[in-house]
C-alpha positions as CSV (number, residue, x, y, z in Angstrom):
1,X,23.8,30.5,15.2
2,X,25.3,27.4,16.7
3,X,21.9,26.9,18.4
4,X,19.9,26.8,14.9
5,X,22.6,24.6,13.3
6,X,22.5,22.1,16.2
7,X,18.5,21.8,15.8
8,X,19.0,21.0,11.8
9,X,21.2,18.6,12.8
10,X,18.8,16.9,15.5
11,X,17.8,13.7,13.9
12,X,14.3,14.1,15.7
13,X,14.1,17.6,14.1
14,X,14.8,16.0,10.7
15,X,12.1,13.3,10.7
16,X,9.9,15.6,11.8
17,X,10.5,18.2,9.4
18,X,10.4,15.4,6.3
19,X,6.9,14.5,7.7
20,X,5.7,17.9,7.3
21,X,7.4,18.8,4.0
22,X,6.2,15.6,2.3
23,X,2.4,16.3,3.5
24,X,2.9,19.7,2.5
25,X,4.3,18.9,-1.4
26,X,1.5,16.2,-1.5
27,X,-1.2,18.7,-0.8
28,X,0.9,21.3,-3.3
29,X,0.8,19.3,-5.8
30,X,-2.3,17.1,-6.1
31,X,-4.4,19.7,-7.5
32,X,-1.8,20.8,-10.2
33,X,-2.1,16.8,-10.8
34,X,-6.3,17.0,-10.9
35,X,-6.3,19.6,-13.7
36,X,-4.0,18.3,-15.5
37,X,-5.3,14.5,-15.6
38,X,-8.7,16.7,-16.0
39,X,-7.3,18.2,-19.5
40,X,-5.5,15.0,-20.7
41,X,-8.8,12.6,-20.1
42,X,-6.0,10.8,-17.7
43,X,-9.1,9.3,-15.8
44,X,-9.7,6.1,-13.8
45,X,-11.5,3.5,-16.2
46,X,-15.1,2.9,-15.2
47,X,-15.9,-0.8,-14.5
48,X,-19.1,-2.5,-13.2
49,X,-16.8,-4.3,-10.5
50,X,-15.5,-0.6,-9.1
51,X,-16.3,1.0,-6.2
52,X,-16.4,4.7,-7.9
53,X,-18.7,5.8,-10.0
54,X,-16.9,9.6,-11.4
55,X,-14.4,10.0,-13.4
56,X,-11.1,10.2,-11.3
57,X,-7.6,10.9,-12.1
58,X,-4.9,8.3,-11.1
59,X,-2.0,9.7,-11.0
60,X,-1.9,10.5,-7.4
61,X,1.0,8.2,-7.2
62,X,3.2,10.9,-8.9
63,X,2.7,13.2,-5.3
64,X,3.7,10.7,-3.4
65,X,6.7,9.4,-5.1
66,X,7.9,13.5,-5.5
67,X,6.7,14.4,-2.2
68,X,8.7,11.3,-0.1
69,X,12.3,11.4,-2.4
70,X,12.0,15.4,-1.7
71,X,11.1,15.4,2.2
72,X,13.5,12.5,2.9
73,X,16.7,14.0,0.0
74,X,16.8,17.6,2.1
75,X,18.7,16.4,4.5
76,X,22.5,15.1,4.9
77,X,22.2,11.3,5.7
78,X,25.7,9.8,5.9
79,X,24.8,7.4,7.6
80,X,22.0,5.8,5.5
81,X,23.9,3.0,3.6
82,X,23.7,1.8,0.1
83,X,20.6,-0.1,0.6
84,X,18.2,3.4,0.2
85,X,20.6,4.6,-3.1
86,X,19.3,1.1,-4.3
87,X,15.7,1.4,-3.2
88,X,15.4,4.3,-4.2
89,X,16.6,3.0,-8.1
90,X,14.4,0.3,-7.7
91,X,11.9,2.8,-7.1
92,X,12.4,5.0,-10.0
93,X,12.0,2.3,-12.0
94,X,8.6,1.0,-10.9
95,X,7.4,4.6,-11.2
96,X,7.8,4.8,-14.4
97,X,5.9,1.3,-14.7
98,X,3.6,2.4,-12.9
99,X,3.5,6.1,-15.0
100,X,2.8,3.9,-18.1
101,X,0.7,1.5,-16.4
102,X,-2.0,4.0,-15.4
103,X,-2.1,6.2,-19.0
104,X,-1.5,2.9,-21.8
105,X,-2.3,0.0,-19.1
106,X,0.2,-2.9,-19.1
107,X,-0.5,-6.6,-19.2
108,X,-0.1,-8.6,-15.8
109,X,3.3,-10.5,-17.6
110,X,5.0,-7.0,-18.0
111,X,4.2,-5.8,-15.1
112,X,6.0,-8.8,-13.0
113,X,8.9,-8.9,-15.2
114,X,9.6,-5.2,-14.3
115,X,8.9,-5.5,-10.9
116,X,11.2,-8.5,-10.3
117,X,14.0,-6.4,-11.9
118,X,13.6,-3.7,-9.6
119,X,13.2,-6.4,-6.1
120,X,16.6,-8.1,-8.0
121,X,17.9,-4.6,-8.0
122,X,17.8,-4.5,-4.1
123,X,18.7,-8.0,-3.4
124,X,21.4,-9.0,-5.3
125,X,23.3,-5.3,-5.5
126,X,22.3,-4.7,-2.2
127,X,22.8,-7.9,-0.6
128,X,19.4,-7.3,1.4
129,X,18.0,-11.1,1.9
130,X,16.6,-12.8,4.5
131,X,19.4,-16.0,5.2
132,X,17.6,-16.5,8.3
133,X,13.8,-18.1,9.7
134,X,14.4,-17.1,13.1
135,X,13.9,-21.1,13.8
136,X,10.4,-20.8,12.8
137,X,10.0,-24.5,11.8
138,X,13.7,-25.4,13.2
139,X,15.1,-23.6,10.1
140,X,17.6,-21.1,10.8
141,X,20.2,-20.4,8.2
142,X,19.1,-21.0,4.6
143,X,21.0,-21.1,2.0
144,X,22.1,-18.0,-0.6
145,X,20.0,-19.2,-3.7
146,X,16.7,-19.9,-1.1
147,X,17.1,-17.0,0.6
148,X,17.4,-14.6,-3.0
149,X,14.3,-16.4,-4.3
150,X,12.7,-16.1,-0.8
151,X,13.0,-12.5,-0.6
152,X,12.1,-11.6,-3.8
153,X,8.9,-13.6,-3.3
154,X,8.3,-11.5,0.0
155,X,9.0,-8.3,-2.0
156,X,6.6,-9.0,-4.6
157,X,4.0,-10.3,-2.9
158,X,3.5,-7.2,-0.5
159,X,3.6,-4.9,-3.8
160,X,1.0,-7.1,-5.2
161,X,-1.2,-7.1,-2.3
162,X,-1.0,-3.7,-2.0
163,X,-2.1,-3.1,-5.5
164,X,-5.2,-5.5,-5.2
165,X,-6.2,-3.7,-1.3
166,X,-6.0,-0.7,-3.3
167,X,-10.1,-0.9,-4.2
168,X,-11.9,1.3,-1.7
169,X,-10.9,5.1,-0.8
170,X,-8.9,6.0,1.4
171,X,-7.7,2.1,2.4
172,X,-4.3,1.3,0.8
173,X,-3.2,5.0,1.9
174,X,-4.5,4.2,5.6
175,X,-3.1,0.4,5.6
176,X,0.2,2.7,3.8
177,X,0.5,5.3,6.4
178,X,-0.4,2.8,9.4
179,X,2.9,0.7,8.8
180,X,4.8,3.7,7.9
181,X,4.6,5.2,10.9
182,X,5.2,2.1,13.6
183,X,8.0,1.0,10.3
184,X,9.5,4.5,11.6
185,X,9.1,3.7,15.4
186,X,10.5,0.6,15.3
187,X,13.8,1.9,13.1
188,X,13.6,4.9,15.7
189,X,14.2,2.7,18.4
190,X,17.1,1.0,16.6
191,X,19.3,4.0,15.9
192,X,18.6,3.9,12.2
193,X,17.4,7.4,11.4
194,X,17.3,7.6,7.7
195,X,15.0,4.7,7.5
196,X,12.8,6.4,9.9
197,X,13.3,9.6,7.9
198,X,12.1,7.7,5.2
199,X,9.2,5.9,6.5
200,X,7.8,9.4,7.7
201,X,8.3,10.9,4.7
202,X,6.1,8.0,2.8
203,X,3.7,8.8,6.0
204,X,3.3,12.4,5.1
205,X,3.0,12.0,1.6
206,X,-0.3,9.6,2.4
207,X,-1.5,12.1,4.9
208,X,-1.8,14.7,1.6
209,X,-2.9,12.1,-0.7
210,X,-6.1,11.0,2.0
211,X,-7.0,14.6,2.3
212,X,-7.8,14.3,-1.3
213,X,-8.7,10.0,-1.7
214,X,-11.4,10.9,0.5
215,X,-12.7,14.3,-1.1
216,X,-15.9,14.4,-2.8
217,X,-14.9,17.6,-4.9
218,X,-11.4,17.0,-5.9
219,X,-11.2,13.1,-5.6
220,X,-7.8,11.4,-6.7
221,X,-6.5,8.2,-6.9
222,X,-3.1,6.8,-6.4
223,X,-3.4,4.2,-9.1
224,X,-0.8,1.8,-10.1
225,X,1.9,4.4,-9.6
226,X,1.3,4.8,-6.5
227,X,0.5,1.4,-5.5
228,X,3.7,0.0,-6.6
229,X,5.1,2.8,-5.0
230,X,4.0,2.4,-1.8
231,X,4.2,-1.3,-1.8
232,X,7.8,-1.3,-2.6
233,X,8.6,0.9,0.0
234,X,6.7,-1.2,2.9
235,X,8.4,-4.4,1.3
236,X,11.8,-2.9,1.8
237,X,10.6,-1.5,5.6
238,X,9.6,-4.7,5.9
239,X,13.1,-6.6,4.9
240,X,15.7,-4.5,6.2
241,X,14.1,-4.8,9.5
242,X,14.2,-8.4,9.7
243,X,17.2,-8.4,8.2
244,X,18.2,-6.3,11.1
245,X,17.0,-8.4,13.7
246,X,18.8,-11.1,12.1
247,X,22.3,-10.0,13.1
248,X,24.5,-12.5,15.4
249,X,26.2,-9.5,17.7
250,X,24.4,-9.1,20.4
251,X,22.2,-5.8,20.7
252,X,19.3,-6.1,23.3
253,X,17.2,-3.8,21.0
254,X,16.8,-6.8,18.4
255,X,13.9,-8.7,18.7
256,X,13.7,-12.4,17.7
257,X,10.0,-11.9,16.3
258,X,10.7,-9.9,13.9
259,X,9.0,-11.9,10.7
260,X,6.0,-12.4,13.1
261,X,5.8,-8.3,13.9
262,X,6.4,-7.7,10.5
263,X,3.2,-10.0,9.1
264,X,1.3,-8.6,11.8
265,X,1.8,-5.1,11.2
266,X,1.2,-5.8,7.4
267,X,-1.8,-8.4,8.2
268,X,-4.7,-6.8,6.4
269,X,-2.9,-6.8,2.6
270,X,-1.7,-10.0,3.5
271,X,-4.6,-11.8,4.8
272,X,-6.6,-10.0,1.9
273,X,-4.7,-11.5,-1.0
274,X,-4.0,-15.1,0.5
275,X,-8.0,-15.1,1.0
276,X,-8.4,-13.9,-2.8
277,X,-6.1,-16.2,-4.2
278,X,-7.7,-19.0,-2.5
279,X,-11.0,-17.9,-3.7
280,X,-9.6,-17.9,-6.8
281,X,-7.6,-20.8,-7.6
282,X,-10.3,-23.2,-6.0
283,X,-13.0,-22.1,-8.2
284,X,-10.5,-22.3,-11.4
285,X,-10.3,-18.5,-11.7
286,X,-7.0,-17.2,-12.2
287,X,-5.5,-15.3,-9.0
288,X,-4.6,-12.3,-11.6
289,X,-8.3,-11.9,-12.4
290,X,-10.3,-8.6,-10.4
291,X,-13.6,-9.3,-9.0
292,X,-15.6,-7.7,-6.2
293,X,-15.0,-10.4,-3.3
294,X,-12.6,-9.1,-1.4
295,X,-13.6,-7.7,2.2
296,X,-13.4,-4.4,1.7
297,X,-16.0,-4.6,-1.9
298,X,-18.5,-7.1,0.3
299,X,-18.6,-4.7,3.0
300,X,-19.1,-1.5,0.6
301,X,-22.0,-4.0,-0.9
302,X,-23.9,-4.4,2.7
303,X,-23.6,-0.5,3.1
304,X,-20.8,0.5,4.3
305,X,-19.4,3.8,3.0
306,X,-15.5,3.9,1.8
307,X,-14.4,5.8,4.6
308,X,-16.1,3.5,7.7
309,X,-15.1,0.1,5.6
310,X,-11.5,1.5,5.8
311,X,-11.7,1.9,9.3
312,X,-13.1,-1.2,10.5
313,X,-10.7,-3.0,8.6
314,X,-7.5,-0.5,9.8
315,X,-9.2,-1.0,13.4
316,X,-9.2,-4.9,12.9
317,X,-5.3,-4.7,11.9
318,X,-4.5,-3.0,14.7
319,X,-7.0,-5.0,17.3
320,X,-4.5,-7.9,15.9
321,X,-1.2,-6.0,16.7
322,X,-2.3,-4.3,20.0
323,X,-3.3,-7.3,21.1
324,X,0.1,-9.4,20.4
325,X,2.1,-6.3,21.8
326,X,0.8,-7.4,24.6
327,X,1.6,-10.9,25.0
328,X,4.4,-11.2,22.3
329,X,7.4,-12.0,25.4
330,X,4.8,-14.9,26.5
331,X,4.3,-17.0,23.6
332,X,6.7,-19.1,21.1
333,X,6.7,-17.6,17.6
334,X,5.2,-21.0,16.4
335,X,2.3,-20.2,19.2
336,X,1.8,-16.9,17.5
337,X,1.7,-18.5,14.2
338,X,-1.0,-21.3,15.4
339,X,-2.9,-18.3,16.5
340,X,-2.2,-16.3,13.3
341,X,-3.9,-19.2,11.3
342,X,-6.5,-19.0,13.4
343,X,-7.0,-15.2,13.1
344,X,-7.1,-15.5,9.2
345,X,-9.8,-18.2,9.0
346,X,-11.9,-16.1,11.6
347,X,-11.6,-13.5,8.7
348,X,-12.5,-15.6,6.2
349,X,-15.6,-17.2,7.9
350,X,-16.9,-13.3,8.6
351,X,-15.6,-12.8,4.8
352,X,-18.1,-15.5,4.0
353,X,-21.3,-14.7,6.2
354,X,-21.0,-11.0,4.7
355,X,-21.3,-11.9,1.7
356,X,-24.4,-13.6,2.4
357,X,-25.6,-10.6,3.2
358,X,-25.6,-9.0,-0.5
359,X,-28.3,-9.2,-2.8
360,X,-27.1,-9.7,-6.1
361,X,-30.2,-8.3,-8.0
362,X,-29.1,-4.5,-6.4
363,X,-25.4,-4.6,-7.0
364,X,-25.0,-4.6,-10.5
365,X,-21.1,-4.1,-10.5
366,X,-21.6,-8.0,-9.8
367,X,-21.8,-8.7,-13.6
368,X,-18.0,-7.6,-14.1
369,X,-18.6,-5.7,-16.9
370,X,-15.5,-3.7,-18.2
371,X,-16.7,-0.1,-19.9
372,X,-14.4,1.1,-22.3
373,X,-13.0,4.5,-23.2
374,X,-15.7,5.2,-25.7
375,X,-18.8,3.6,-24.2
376,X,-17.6,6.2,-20.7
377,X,-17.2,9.3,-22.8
378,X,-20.5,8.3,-24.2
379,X,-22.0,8.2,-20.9
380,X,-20.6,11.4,-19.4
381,X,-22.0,12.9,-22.5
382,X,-25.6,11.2,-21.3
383,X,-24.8,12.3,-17.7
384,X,-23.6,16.4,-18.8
385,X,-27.3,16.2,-21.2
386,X,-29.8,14.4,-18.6
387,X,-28.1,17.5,-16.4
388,X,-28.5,20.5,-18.7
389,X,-32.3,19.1,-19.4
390,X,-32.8,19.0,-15.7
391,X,-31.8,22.5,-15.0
392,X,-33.9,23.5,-18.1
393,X,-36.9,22.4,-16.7
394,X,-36.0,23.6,-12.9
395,X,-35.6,27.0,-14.4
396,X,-39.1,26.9,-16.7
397,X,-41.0,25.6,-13.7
């Protein structure tokens, strides 16, 4: 007996465990989720500029969010501070923006407002900023009101880009469980168990949700829910540990690279949206507007399928990271940074020579072209007709 109870409390055994329960509610509950979004015509809106071409449900986000708070709430954490009670708030909250965002669809405007409320949530109640650079640039302290506004921007902006790498299958869940997983490593490695708890638990939630983003037959996606979800989640990973590795008592376990490990380990979402927004804002186009030129649609367009787009880009993120792992100790963090810029207009330059590549006259998504509600049921109607006639004549011949 006093065996068993000393394995529950093994904090190795508990991480373990969440990672297993999460992937097993995900994979419970996704096709409950399917029939349902099936029955209520909760379906992914068809546009010209998406990669799918099926009606899809989109509230995979709902597993994931159940799945991680119950894998990662079944065990005693004492420890964990106030920092998760407030993340996970902050979290409530944008699920149920993200509930209403996938079934009513939101405007841009509303969507940031919320979401600033829940990163303010975090920041100011939880004290969670970043009051430090790390002397990138000779900066070191900054001040309260900077480093508020800082941090919120940091928050936000890995939400966001999560949302907009969220266009191909299987990618945002892969970039998601990726980070996760070396997010619950490097928390591991500092003693802070109920953030690694946590981080698994997102991890086996995305392991369920792929087994299903990826399926031909019972094809889900997370949609906005699970987006924000998941973006919030890395943001805060993301935070706390530089916040962390920010503390003035000496512990040889923190690292003074921190904000460069972090951007590394998130680089694909990042690089993604900086390129987009550039794209954008050059050309006049607002940064908030979709279109098909981000890396992942251009290299669906010259063939690719989902699955081997995903993985070149998830191999090309961790190319980056592997890579500085092994020199980080040897370089100044403004070194890494040089060669950082130098990495992201790399990507940009293959971005562009891609693109090249794509004839415009066979990729008709190019035109942007929403389809609304009517003009799809119209066309599934087409689609179940051409079907039935089809079988008609297979049957007569």
């Amino acid at each position: 007996m006093n065996e068993y109870i000393q394995l529950l409390n093994n904090k190795e055994f508990q991480i373990i465990v969440s990672f297993l329960v999460s992937l097993v509610v995900t994979v419970t509950a996704i096709p409950v989720i399917i029939n349902i979004s099936k029955l209520k015509d909760l379906m992914a809106e068809i546009e010209l500029r998406s990669s799918h071409e099926e009606l899809t449900p989109t509230l995979g986000g709902v597993a994931i969010f159940a799945a991680t708070l119950i894998s990662y709430f079944i065990w005693d954490n004492p420890n964990e501070g106030h920092e998760i009670h407030l993340a996970v708030a902050a979290l409530i909250i944008l699920f149920f923006l993200g509930i209403k965002d996938d079934i009513l669809i939101l405007s841009p405007k509303k969507k940031l407002f919320i979401q600033i409320a829940a990163a303010l949530l975090l920041i100011t109640f939880g004290d969670l900023r970043i009051s430090t650079f790390f002397g990138l640039f000779n900066i070191h302290q900054i001040p309260y009101i900077v480093s508020t506004v800082f941090t919120l921007f940091i928050i936000i902006a890995i939400i966001n880009a999560i949302n907009l790498l969220d266009g191909i299958d299987g990618l945002a869940g892969s970039v998601g469980f990726v980070s996760s997983v070396i997010f619950a490593f490097l928390f591991y490695q500092l003693n802070l168990f109920a953030l690694s708890t946590l981080a698994l638990s997102l991890a086996g939630s995305l392991v369920g949700f792929l087994r299903f983003n990826w399926s031909t037959k019972n094809k889900i996606f997370m949609g906005d829910t699970g987006s924000m979800i998941l973006g919030f989640l890395l943001a805060f990973f993301a935070v706390k540990y530089i916040v962390y590795n920010s503390s003035y008592v000496y512990d040889p376990r923190l690292e003074k690279d921190a904000p460069i490990l972090t951007i590394i380990i998130l680089l694909l979402p990042l690089f993604d949206t900086l390129r987009m927004f550039i794209i954008r804002i050059s050309t006049g186009v607002s940064p908030f507007k979709g279109d098909r030129k981000h890396l992942h649609h251009i290299l669906i367009d010259n063939g690719f399928s989902h699955f081997w787009a995903t993985m070149i880009l998830i191999a090309f993120n961790l190319l980056v990271l592997f890579i500085y792992m092994m020199i980080r100790h040897g370089y100044s963090n403004h070194a890494v940074l040089l060669g950082l810029l130098i990495t992201f207009l790399i990507y940009c330059y293959v971005s562009y020579l891609l693109s090249k590549n794509i004839d415009v006259n066979t990729v008709d998504r190019l035109k942007y072209t929403k389809i609304d509600k009517l003009k799809r049921l119209q066309l599934v109607d087409e689609k179940k007709n051409t079907n039935l006639t089809g079988n008609q004549q297979a049957i007569s011949e």
